[in-house]
C-alpha positions as CSV (number, residue, x, y, z in Angstrom):
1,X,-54.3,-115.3,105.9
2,X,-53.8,-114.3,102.4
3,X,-55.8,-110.6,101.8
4,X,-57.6,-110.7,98.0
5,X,-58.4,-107.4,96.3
6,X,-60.1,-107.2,93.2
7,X,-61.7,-104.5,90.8
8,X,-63.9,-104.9,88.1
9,X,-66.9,-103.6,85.4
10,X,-70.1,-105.9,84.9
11,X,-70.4,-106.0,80.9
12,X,-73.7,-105.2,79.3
13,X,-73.3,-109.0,78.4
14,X,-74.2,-109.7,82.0
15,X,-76.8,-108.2,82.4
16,X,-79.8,-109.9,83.5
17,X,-77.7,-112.0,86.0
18,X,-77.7,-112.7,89.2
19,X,-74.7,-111.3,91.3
20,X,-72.6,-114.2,92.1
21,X,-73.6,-115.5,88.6
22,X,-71.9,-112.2,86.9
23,X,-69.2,-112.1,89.4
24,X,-67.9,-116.1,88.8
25,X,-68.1,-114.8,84.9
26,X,-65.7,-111.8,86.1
27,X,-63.8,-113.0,88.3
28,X,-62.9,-117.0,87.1
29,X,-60.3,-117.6,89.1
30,X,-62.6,-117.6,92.5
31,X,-65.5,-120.8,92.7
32,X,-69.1,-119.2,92.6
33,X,-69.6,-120.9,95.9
34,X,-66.4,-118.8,97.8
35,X,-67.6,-115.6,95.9
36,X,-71.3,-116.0,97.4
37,X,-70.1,-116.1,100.8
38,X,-68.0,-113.1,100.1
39,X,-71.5,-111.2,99.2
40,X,-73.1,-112.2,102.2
41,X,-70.0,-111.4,104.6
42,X,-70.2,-108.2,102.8
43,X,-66.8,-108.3,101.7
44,X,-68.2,-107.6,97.8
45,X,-69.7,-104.3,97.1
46,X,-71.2,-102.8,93.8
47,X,-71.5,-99.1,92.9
48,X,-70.2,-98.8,96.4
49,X,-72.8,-100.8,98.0
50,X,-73.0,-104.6,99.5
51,X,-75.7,-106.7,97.8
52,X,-77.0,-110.4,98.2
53,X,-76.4,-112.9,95.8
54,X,-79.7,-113.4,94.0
55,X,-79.7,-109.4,93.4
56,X,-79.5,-108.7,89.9
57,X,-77.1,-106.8,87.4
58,X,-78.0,-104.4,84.4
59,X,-74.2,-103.8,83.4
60,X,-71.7,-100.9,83.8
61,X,-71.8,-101.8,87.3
62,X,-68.3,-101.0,89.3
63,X,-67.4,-104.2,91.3
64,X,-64.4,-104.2,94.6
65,X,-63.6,-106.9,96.7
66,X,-62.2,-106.8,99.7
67,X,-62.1,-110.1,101.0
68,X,-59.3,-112.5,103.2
69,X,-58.4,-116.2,102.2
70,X,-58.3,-118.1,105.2
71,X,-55.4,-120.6,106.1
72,X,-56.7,-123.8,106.8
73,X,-57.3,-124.0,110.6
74,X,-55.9,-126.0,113.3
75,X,-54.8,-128.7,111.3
76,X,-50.9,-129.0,111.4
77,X,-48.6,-131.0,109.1
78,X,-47.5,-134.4,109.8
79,X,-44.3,-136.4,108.1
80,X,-47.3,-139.4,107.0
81,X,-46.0,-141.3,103.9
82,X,-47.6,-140.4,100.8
83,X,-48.3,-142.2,97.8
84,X,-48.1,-139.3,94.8
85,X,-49.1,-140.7,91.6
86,X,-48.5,-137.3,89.9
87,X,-47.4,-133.8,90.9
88,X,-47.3,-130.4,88.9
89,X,-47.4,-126.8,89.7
90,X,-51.4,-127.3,89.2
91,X,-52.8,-131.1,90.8
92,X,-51.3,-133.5,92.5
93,X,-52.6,-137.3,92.6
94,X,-52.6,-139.3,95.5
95,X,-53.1,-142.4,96.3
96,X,-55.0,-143.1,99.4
97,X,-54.2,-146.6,101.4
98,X,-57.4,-147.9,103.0
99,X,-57.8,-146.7,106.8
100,X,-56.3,-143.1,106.2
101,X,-58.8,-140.5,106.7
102,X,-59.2,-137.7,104.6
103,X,-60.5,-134.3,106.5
104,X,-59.8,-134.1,110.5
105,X,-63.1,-134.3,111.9
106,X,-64.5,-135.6,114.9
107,X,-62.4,-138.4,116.5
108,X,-59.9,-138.3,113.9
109,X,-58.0,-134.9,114.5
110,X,-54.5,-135.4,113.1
111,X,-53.2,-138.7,111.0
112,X,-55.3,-137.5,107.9
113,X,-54.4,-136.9,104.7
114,X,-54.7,-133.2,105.2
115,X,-52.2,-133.4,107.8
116,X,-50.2,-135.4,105.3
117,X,-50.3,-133.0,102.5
118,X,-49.6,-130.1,104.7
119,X,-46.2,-131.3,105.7
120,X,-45.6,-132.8,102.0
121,X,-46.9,-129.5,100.1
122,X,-46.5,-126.6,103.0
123,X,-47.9,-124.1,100.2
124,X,-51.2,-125.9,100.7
125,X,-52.0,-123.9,104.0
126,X,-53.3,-121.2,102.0
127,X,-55.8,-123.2,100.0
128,X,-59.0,-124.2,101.0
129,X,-58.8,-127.9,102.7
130,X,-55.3,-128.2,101.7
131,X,-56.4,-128.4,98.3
132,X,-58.6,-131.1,98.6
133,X,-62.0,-130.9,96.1
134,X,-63.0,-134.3,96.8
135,X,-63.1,-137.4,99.7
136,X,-63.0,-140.6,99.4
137,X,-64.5,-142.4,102.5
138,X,-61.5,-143.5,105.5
139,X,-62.3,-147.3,104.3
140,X,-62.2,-146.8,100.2
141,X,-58.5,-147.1,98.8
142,X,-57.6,-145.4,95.4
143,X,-57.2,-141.7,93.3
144,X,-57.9,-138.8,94.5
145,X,-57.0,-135.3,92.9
146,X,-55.4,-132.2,95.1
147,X,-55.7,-128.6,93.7
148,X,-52.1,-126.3,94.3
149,X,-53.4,-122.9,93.1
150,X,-56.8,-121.1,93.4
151,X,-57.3,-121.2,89.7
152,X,-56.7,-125.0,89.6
153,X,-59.0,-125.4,92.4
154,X,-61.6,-124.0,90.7
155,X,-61.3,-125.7,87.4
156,X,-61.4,-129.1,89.5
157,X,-65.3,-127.8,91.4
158,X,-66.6,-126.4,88.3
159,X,-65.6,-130.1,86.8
160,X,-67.5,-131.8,89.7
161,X,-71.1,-129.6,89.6
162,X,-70.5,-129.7,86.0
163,X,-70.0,-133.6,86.2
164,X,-67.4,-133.6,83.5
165,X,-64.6,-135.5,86.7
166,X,-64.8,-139.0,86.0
167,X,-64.3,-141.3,88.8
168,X,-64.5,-145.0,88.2
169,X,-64.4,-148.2,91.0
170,X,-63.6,-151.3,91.7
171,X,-66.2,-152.8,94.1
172,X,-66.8,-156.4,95.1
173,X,-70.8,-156.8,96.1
174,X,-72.3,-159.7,97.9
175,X,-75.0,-161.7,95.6
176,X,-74.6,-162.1,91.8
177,X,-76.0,-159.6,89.5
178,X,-77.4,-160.9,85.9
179,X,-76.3,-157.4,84.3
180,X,-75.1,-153.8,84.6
181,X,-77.5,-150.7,85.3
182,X,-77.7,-147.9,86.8
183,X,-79.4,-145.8,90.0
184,X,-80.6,-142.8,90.5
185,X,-82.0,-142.4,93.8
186,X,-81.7,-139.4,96.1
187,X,-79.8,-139.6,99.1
188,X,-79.3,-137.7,102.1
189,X,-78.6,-138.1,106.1
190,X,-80.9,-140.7,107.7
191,X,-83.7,-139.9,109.4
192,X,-83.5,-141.7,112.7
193,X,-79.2,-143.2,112.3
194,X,-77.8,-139.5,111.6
195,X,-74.0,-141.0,111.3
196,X,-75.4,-143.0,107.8
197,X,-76.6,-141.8,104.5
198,X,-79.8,-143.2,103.5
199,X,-81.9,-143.1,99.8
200,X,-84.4,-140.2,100.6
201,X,-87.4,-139.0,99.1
202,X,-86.3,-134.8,98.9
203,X,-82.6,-135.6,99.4
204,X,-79.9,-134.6,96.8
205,X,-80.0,-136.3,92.9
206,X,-77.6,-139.1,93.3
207,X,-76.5,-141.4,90.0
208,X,-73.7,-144.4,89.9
209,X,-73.9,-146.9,86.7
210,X,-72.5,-150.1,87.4
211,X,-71.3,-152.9,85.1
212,X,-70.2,-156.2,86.0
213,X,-66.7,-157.3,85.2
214,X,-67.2,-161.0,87.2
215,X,-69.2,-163.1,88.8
216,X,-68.7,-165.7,91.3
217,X,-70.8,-168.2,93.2
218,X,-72.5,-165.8,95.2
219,X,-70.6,-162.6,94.9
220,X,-70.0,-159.6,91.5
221,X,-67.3,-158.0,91.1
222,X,-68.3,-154.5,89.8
223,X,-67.0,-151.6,87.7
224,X,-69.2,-148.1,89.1
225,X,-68.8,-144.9,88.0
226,X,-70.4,-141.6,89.5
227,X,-72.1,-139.0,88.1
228,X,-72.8,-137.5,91.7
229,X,-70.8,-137.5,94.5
230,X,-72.7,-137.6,97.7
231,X,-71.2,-139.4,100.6
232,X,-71.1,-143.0,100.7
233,X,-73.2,-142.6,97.3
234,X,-72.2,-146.5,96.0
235,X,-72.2,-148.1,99.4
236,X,-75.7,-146.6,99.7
237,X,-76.8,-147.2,96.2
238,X,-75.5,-150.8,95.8
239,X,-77.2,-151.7,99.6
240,X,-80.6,-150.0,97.9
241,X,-80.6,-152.4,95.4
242,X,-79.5,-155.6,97.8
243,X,-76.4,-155.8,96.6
244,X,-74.1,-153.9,99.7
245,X,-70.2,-154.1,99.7
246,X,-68.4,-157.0,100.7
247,X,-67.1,-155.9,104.4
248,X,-69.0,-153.1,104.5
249,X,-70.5,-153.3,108.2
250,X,-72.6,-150.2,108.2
251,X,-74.6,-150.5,105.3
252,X,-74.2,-154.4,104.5
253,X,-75.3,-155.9,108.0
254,X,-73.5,-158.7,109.1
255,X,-71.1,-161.2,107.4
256,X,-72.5,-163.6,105.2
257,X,-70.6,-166.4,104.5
258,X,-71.6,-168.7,101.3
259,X,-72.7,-172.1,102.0
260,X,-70.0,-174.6,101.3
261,X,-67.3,-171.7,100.8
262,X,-63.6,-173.0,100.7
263,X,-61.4,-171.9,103.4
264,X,-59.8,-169.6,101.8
265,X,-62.5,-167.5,101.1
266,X,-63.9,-167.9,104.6
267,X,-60.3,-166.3,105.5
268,X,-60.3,-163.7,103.4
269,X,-63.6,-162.4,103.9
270,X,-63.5,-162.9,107.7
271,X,-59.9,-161.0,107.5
272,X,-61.3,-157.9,105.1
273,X,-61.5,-155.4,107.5
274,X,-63.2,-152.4,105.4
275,X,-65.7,-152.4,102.2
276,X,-64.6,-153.8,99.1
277,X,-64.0,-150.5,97.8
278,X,-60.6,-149.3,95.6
279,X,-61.2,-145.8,93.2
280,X,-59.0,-147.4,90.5
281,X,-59.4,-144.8,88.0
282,X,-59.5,-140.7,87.8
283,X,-60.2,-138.7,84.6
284,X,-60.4,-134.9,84.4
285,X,-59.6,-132.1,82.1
286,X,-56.2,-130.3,83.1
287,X,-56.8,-126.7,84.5
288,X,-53.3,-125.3,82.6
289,X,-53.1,-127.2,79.9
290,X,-56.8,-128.0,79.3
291,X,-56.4,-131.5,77.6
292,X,-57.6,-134.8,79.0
293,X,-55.7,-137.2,81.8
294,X,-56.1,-139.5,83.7
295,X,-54.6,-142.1,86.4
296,X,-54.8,-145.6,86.9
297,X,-54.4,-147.1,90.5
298,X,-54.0,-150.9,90.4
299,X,-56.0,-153.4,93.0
300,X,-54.3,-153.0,96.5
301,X,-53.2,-156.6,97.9
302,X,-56.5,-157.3,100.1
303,X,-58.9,-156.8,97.2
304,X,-56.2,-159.0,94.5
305,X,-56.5,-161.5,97.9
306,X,-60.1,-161.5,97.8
307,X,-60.4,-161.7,94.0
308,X,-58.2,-164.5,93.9
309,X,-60.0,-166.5,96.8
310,X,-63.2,-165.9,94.8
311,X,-62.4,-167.1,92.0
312,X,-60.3,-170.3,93.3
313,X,-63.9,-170.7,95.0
314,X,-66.0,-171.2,91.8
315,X,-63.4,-173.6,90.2
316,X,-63.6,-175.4,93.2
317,X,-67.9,-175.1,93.7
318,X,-67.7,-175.6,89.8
């Protein structure tokens, strides 16, 4: 457990804001979101005082915090082989095989990617998550970005909410879309199913654009990008517009196999054991250096497999 202590003045500049507003302004190294709950555990005091968030400031005000940075809990490190596309002092890139979980959670404990990281980067322990800003579901292959210091960290959220992270797919759909578009429908847990996501009137904005890079005889191969990142948000979206994953047996139903499919196909899609799902592409700005990068993760071999069966499939249906 890492103690923080900090000391500040509100400027007249900020006056008028809210608390946690003026404090993420004074303090940039912390995420608005980690100072808020600071406030309301009362660790934060102004003028000697404790205040809630929404209070507001005048300026001149005299700012401590006395707060604690948890280590992450009763997750342990494991020697798991890791894929790191890049490491420096500030982000590492991983890439994640398909099947490896991200976060322990419920039923999946140890053997996650946390874990992983833990024993690969011990330093991680005192960052929240290990570092970790963003998932990618146990089932979707592809980049995802680790934070190694607080600052960096906070750079990569403010990136997110600020959609400024890109994040681009692969995804192979079932049926054959004429064009490209985009949806924006709201999503949030489903009402009666609470282990799914669901498109919900009074959920949380969700946005993915999509543009087709192939088609096949009945299947599109896709390029989406997110402006959002809600959980499952593309296997949700694409299944709102009935065009759900190839494989992906929650939100797809069951498998459809296209009439007078060759063999091959019929293999590779009865073999695909997850959705059709590969984050091929990662773009950010760099919290040290503050220019532009980004990472490029080629198709893993069941999506080439499946790509290739597709296509030998429409020469063959010509």
């Amino acid at each position: 457990m890492t103690a923080v202590h900090l000391q500040g003045e509100i400027g007249p500049d900020l006056g008028g804001l809210r608390l946690d507003q003026a404090l993420a302004r004074l303090f940039p190294d912390y995420s608005r979101a980690r100072l808020q709950q600071w406030i309301r555990e009362g660790a934060v005091q102004v003028d000697g005082r404790p205040c809630k968030p929404r209070d507001r400031v005048h300026g001149g005000e005299q700012v401590a915090v006395r707060a604690r940075l948890e280590d992450v809990p009763d997750v342990h490190p494991e020697p798991i082989d890791l894929h790191v596309v890049h490491a420096d002092e500030d982000l590492i890139v991983i890439d994640k095989p398909a099947g490896l979980v991200v976060h322990p959670a419920a039923g999946n404990w140890a053997g996650t990617l946390q874990n992983a990281l833990l024993h690969r980067f011990p330093e991680l322990a005192a960052m929240p998550r290990a570092g970790i800003v963003h998932r990618l579901d146990k089932d979707t292959s592809g980049l995802l970005v680790v934070a190694r210091t607080l600052q960096a960290h906070k750079s990569l959220v403010d990136q997110l909410q600020a959609r400024s992270l890109r994040r681009h797919y692969f995804a192979v759909v079932q049926g054959v879309l004429t064009a490209g578009g985009c949806v924006e429908a709201s999503i949030a847990r489903h009402p009666v199913d609470r282990k799914r996501m669901a498109v919900v009137a009074g959920g949380k904005p969700a946005v993915t654009h999509y543009r087709v890079l192939q088609r096949y005889r009945a299947h599109t191969l896709v390029r989406a990008s997110l402006e959002t990142g809600r959980t499952h948000q593309i296997r949700v979206h694409m299944a709102h517009i009935r065009h759900p994953l190839v494989g992906d047996a929650v939100y797809g139903g069951r498998l459809r196999l296209p009439p007078g499919a060759s063999d091959a196909l019929v293999a590779q899609l009865r073999g695909l054991r997850r959705q059709a799902l590969h984050a091929e592409r990662l773009g950010l700005v760099h919290p040290r250096s503050g220019e532009a990068v980004d990472w490029h993760s080629p198709l893993p071999v069941d999506l080439q497999q499946l790509l290739d069966a597709l296509a030998q499939d429409a020469g063959n249906g010509g």
